[in-house]
PLY file of the C-alpha trace (Angstrom):
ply
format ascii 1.0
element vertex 104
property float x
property float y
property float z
element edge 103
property int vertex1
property int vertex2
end_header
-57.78 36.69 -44.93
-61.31 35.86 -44.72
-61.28 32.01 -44.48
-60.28 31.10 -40.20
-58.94 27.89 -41.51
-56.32 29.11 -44.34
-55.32 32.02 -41.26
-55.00 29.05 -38.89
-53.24 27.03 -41.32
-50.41 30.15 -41.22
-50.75 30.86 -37.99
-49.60 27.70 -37.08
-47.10 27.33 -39.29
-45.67 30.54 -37.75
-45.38 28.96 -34.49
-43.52 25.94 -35.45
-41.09 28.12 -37.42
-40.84 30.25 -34.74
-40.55 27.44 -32.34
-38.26 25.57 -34.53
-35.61 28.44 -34.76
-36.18 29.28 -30.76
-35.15 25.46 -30.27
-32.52 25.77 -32.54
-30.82 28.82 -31.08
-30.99 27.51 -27.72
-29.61 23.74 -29.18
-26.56 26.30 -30.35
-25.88 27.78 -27.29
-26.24 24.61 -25.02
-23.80 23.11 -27.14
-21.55 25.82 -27.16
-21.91 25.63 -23.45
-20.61 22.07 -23.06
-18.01 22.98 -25.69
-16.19 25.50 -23.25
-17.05 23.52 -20.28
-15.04 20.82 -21.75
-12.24 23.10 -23.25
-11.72 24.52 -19.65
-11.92 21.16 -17.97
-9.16 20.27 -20.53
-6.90 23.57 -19.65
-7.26 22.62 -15.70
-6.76 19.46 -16.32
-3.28 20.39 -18.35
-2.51 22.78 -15.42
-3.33 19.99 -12.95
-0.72 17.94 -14.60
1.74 20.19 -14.87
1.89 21.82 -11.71
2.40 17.79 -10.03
5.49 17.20 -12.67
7.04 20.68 -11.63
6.22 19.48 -7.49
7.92 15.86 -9.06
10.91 16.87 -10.65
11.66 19.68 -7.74
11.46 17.34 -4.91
13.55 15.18 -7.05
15.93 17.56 -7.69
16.07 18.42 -4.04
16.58 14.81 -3.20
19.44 14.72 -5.60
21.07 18.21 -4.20
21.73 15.89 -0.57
22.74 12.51 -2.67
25.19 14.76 -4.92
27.15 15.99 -1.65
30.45 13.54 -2.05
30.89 15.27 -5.36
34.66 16.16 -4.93
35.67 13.39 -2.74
36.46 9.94 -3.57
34.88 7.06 -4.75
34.00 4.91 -2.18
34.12 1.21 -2.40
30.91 -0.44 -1.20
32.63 -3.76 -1.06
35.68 -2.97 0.99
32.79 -0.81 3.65
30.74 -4.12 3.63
34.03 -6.45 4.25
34.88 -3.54 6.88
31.46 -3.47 8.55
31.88 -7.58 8.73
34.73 -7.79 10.51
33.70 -5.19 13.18
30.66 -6.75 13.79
32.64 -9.94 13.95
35.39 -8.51 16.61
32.33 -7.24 18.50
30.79 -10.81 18.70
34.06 -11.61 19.81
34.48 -9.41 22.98
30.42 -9.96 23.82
31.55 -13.72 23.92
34.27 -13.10 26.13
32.50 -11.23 28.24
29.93 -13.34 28.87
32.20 -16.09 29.25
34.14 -14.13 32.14
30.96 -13.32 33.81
29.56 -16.55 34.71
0 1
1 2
2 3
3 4
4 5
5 6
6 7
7 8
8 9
9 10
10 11
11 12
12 13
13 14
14 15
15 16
16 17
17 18
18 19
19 20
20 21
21 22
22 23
23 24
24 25
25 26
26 27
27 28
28 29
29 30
30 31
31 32
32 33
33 34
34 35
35 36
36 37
37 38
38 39
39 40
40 41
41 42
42 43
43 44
44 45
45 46
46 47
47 48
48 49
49 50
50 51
51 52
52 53
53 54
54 55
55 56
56 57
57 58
58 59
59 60
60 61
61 62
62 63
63 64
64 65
65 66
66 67
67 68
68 69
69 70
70 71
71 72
72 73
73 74
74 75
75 76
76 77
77 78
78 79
79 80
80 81
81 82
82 83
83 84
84 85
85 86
86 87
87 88
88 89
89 90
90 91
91 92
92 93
93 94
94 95
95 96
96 97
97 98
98 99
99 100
100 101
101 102
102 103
């Protein structure tokens, strides 16, 4: 190649072809970067999740186990304990008003 400007004409064109598949490459792997980045957020994210439901339902099976202790016994009537409850509280009224009564 005799004429400078045909030889800087390729020249050139070398570099931005060179240049061009440089960019390109790194483009690829940049993006392939994020790619796993965000795959792996994703999989801790999963784990995350699924490690607080297993802590959830174990605590609420736990909490269960100590409710589910009067299996084997009777029903018990919340109504009649309420009505029971009532009437103590109303004999106790009854003997704080008599006492005060008898010590004035």
């Amino acid at each position: 190649m005799s004429n400078p400007l045909l030889q800087a004409f390729f020249v050139g064109r070398a570099v931005a072809e060179v240049i061009n598949e440089r960019v390109e490459v790194a483009l690829t792997d940049a993006l392939s970067e994020i790619g796993k980045f965000d795959a792996e957020a994703r999989e801790q994210l999963r784990q995350f999740t699924q490690e607080v439901i297993e802590r959830a339902n174990r605590a609420a099976e736990a909490a269960n186990v100590g409710q589910t202790t009067t299996v084997g016994q009777e029903p018990v009537d919340l109504q009649a304990n309420i009505d029971e409850l009532r009437a103590e509280i109303a004999l106790l009224r009854n003997e704080l008003q008599r006492y005060r009564s008898s010590s004035v």
